[in-house]
C-alpha positions as CSV (number, residue, x, y, z in Angstrom):
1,X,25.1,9.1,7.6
2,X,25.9,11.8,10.2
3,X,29.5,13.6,10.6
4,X,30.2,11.7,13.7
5,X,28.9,8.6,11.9
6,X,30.9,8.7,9.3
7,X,33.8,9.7,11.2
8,X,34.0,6.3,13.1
9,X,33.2,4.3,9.6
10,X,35.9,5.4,8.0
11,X,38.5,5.7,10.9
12,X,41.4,3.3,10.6
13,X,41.6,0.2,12.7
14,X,44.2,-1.1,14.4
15,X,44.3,-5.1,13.6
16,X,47.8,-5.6,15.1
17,X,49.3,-6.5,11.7
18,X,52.5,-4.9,10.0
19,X,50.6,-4.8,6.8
20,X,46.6,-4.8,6.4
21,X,44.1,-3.6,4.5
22,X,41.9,-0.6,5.7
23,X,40.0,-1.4,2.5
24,X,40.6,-3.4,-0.3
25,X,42.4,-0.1,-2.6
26,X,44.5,1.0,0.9
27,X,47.2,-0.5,2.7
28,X,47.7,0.2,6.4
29,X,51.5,-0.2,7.5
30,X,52.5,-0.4,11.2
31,X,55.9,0.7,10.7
32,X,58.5,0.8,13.9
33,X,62.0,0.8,11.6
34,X,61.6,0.7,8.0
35,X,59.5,-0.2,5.2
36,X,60.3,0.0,1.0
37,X,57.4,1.3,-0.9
38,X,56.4,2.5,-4.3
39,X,57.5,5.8,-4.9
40,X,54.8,8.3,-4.2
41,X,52.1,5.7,-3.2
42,X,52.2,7.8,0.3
43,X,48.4,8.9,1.0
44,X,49.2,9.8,4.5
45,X,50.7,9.1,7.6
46,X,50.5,9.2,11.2
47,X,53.8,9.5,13.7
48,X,57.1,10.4,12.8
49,X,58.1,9.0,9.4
50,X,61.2,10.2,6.9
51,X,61.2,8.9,3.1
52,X,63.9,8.5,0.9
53,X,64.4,6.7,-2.7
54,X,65.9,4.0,-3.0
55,X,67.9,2.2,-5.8
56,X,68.9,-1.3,-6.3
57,X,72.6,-2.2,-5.7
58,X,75.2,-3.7,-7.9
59,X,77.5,-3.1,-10.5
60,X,74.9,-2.5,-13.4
61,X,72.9,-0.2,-10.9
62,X,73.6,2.7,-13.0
63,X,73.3,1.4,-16.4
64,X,69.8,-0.1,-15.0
65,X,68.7,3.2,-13.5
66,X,69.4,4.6,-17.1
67,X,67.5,2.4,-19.2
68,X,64.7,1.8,-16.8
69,X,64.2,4.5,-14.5
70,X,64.4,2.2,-11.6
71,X,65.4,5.1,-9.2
72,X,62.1,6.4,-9.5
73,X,60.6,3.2,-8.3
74,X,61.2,2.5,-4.8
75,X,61.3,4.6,-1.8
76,X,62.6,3.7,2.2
77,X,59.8,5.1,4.8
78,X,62.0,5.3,8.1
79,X,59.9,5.7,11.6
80,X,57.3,5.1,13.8
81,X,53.5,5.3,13.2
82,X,51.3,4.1,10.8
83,X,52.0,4.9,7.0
84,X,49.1,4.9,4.2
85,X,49.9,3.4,0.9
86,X,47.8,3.1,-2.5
87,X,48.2,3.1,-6.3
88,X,45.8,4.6,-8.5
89,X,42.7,2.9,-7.1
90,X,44.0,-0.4,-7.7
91,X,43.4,-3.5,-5.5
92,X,45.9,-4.3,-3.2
93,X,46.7,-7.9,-2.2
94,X,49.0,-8.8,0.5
95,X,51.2,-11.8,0.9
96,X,53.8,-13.3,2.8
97,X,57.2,-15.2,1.6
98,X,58.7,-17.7,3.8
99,X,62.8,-17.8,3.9
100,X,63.8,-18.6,0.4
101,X,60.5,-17.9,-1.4
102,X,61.0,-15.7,-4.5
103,X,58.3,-13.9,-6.2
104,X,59.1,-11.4,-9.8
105,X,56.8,-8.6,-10.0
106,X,56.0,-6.2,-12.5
107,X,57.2,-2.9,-11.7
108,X,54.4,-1.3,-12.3
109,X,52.2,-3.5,-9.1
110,X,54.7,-3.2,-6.1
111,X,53.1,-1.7,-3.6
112,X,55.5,-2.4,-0.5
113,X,57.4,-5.2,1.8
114,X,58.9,-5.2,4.8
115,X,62.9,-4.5,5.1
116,X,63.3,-8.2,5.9
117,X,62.5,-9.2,2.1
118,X,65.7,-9.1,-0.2
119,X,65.3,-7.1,-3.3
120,X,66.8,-6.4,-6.8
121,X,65.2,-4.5,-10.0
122,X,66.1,-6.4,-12.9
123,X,66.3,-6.4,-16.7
124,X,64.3,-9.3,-18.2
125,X,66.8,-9.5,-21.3
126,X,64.8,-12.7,-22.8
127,X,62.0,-10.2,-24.1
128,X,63.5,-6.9,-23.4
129,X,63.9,-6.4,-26.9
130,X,60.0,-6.7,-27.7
131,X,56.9,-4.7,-27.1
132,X,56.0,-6.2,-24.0
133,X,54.0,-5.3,-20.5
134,X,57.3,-4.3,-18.5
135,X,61.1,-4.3,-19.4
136,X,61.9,-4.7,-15.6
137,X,60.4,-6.6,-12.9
138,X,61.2,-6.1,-8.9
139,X,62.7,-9.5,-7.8
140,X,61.5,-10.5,-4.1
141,X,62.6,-12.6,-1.9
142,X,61.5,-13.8,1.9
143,X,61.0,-13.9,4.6
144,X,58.5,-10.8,4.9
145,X,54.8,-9.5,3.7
146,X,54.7,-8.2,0.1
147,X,51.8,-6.0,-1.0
148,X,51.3,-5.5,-4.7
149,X,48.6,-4.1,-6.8
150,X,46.2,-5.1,-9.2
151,X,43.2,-4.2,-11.1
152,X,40.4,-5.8,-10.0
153,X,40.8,-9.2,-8.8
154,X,43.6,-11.7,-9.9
155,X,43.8,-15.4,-10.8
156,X,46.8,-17.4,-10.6
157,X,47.8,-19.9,-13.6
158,X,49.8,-22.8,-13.2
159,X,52.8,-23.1,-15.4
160,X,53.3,-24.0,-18.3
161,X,51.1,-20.8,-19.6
162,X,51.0,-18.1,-22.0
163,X,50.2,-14.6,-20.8
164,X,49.2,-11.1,-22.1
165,X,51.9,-9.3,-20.8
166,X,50.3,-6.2,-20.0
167,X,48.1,-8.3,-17.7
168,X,50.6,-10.5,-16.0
169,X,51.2,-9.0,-12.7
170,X,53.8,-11.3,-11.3
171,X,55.3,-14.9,-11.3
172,X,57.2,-17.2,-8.8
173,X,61.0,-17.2,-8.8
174,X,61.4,-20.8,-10.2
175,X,59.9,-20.0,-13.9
176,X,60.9,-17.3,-16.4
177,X,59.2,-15.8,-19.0
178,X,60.0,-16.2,-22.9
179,X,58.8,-13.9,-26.0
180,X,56.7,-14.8,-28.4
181,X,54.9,-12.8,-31.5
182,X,51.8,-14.0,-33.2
183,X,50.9,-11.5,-36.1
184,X,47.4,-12.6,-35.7
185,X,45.7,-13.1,-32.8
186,X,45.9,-9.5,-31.5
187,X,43.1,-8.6,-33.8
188,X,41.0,-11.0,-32.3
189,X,42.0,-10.5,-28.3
190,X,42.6,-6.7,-26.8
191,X,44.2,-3.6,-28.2
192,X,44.1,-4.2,-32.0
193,X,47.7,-3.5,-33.2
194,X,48.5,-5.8,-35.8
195,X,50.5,-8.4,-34.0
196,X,51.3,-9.7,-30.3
197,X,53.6,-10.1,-28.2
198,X,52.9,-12.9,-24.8
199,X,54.8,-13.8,-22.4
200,X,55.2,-17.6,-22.3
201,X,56.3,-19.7,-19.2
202,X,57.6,-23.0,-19.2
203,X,58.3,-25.8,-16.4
204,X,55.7,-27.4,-13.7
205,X,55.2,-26.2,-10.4
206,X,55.1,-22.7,-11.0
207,X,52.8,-19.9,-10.9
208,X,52.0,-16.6,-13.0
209,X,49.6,-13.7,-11.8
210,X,47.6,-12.4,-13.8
211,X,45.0,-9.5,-13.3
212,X,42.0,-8.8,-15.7
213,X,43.5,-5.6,-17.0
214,X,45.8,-4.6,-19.8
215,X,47.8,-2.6,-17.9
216,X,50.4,0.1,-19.6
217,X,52.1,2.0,-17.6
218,X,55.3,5.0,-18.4
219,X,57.9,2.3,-17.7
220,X,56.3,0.0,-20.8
């Protein structure tokens, strides 16, 4: 295609939406106030926006920002314009919680949500002490649009389920996951180390996401 062409292919368009996708790797944020957002997922940016990391509150903030890093997870784009987010070529799904909806998400596959979702970064201490997919996930919860990331495109399992934990993106607020080791069965499924470690959820009604990706990342 020509320059001019290509030019209007590619140019962003305006659908009206706080959060939309200019393609399926790139998030398009309408921002007027503030939005959190991965640290350094910035691609670009039009209007007047200021960032600044962020860190989750409370009393164990510290000894959390110590053992996980967490400080280096978040930032606060402040503003007006329209703010350009991706990760690493990764697919970038966008949903919305209603008032009370909670979602857990790997930290590795936040992306962004708006400054009307509550947030925390916490510990999972029921597997923290095993060789799992993530040692802290980014509790959500609405009302607000969430984006997270994934490689390629996810399916979502109905609890009760067992999970590669390097795969499992993220899971609904009313489940939590449990550790379990099988000596076995990594031979037989992905990275051949000797033994396993899954991530098992128990109780009805829930939901775990789960990408088709092992997916290890620094904080893992």
């Amino acid at each position: 295609m020509d320059l001019d062409e290509f030019i209007d292919t590619h140019t962003p368009k305006d659908g009206g939406k706080t959060f939309e996708r200019e393609n399926s790797k790139l998030l398009d944020v309408t921002l007027e106030g503030s939005v959190m957002a991965k640290a350094g997922s910035m691609v670009g940016y039009t209007g007047d926006v200021s960032f600044e990391r962020k860190s989750a509150g409370g009393l164990t903030g510290m000894l959390k920002k110590k053992a996980t890093g967490e400080g280096s997870v978040m930032m606060e784009a402040s503003g007006s314009g329209h703010l350009y987010l991706a990760d690493q070529g990764k697919e970038v799904q966008i949903l919305e919680l209603d008032a009370g909806e909670e979602l857990s998400v790997n930290g590795n596959d936040v992306l962004a949500f708006e400054d009307s979702v509550s947030w925390d970064i916490k510990m999972l201490s029921s597997i923290a002490g095993a060789k799992t997919g993530g040692l802290f996930n980014v509790f959500l919860e609405g009302s607000g649009h969430v984006a997270i990331t994934t490689h390629g495109e996810p399916i979502v399992l109905p609890t009760p389920v067992s999970t590669d934990p390097h795969a499992t993106v993220a899971w609904s607020g009313n489940v939590t996951p449990s550790s379990k080791r099988d000596i076995n069965i990594k031979g037989l499924l992905g990275r051949s180390s000797g033994e396993s470690y899954q991530l098992h959820f128990e109780g009805a009604d829930g939901f775990v996401i789960v990408q088709p990706f092992e997916e290890v990342g620094p904080s893992q």
